[in-house]
C-alpha positions, 0 to 999 in steps of 0.5 A: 048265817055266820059272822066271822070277825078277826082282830089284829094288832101289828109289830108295826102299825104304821104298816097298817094301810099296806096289810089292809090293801092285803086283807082286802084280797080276802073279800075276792074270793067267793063265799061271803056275803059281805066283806069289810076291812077297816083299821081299828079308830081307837076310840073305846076308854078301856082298850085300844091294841087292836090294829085292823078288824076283819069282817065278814058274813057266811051263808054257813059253815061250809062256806066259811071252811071253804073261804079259808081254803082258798088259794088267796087265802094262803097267799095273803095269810103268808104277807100278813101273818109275819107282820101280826103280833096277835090274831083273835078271830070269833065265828058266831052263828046268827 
């Protein structure tokens, strides 16, 4: 299984529930196993710039690749990403 996690801070995170609701898109298209989206709480003493995180399960690399292929994906990827300062994303086998 593949845990595929994406981190996000925003140029403006007021925008945050608007991109989530855009994010959220990802989790319809078919491949994963489970698919989250939620706004960062904030609640660590050391660190706190991530916005949104994106979490998501695979079966495999395969389906992850094919997750990112997606015609959603795309589209989404075209609204979010102007609208992102940074992206960090981790994919990690279990």
């Amino acid at each position: 299984m593949i845990r595929h996690i994406v981190f996000f801070t925003l140029k403006d995170p007021r925008q945050a529930p608007d991109i989530i609701s855009h994010l959220e898109r990802l989790g319809t298209i078919p491949g994963s196993t489970l698919f989250e989206v939620a706004p960062n709480h904030k609640a660590d003493l050391f660190g706190n710039e991530i916005d949104i995180v994106v979490y998501a399960e695979f079966p495999d690399l395969a389906a992850l690749h094919a997750y990112k292929q997606h015609p959603t994906y795309a589209d989404v990827t075209s609204v979010v990403r102007p609208r992102r300062e940074l992206r960090f994303a981790a994919d990690v086998e279990v």
